[in-house]
C-alpha positions as CSV (number, residue, x, y, z in Angstrom):
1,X,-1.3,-6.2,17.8
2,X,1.0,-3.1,17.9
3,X,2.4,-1.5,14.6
4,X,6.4,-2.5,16.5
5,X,5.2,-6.1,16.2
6,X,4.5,-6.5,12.4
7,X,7.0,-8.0,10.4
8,X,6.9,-5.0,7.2
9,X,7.6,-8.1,5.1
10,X,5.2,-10.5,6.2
11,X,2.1,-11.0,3.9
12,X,-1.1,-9.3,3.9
13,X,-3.6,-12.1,2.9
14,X,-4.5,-14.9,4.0
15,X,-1.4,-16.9,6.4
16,X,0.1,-13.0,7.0
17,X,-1.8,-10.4,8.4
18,X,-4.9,-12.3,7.5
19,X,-6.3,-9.4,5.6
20,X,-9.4,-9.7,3.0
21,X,-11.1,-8.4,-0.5
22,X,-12.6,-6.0,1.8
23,X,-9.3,-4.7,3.4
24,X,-7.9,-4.2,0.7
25,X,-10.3,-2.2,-1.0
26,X,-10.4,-0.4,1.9
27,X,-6.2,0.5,1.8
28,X,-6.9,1.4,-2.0
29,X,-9.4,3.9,-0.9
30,X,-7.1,5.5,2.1
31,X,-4.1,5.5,-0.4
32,X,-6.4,7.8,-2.6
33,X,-7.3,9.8,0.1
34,X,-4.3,10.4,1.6
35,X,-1.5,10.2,-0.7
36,X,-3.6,10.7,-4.1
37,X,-2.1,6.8,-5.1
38,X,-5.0,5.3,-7.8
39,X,-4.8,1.6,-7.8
40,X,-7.1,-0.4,-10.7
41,X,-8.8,-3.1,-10.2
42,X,-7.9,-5.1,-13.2
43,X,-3.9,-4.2,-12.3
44,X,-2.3,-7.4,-12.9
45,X,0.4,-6.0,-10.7
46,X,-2.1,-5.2,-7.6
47,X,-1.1,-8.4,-6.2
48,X,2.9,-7.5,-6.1
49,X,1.8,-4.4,-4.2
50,X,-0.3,-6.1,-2.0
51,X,2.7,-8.7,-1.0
52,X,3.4,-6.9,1.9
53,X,3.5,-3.6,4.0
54,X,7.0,-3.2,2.7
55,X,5.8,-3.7,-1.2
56,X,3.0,-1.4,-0.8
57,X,4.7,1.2,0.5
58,X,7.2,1.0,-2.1
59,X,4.3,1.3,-4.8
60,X,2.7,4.2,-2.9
61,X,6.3,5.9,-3.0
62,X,7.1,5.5,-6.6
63,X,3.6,6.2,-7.7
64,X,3.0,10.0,-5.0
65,X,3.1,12.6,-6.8
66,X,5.8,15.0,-6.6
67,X,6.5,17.3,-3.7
68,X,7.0,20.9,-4.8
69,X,8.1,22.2,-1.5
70,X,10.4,19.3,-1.4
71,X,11.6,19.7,-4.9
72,X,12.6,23.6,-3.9
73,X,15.0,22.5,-1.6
């Protein structure tokens, strides 16, 4: 599957993307890494962001801290 051919509001889990437990745990640990985004486990809201591509990366935009060289300009 190519990144053009998912549908950013299609599902995750299960009947979506098909993703687990495990892949999720694993996109909680790259949103650390990379964007310094902490998601809890006991988050009642974890399954909004997990919805869909399109919900988590509204969550991981909200929730990134801010900028500075952006807030300059």
């Amino acid at each position: 599957m190519r990144a053009a051919d998912i549908d950013p509001d299609a599902p995750l889990f299960v009947e979506g993307l098909g993703l687990d437990s495990i892949d999720a745990l694993e996109i909680g640990v790259a949103l650390n890494k990379r964007y310094g985004v902490r998601l809890t486990a006991d988050s009642e809201d974890n399954r909004k962001h997990f919805a869909s591509l399109r919900s988590l990366a509204r969550f991981v935009a909200l929730q990134r801290p801010a900028d500075p060289v952006r807030s300059a300009a």
